[in-house]
Steps between C-alpha positions, in 0.01 A plus 500: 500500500654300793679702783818545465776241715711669754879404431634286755830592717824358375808347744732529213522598145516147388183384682309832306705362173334148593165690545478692180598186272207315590229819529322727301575833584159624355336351794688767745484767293231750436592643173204786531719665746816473293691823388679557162893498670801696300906383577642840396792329548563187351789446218434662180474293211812477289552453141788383316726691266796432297775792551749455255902684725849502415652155666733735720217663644334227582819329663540814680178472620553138625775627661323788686193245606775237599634760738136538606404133495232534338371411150594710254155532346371639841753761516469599190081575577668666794710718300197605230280534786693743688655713191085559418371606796826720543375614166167611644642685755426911447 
């Protein structure tokens, strides 16, 4: 195998940007010395779900995330998130 290329020193982002677009970054890295990497915390996945509500609850809900500014989609995660970990509480 051929020895391994040491990365060059970057003035700005844009001249590394410039760099990387016309190299191979096999050639300056040694992928025998990698290490399996874990991003506890990155965003969850989501998944969609229909929830069927009473159109006055969900206007009051607007209402409550307008006062917020927010979306009311978020707040409403916000809500169910707190209300089950309060739930878990001994």
């Amino acid at each position: 195998m051929s020895k391994v290329k040491k990365t060059p020193e970057f003035k700005s982002e844009a001249e590394e940007r410039a760099f990387w677009e016309s190299h191979d970054s096999t050639e300056f890295v040694d992928w025998k010395q990698a290490q399996r990497a874990q991003f506890p915390n990155l965003k969850p996945s989501t998944k969609t779900i229909s929830l069927r509500l009473p159109e006055s609850l969900l206007d009051r809900i607007k209402v409550e995330a307008n006062k917020r500014d927010m979306p009311y989609q978020s707040l409403i995660k916000v809500w169910l998130s707190e209300d089950v970990e309060e739930s878990r509480l001994p």
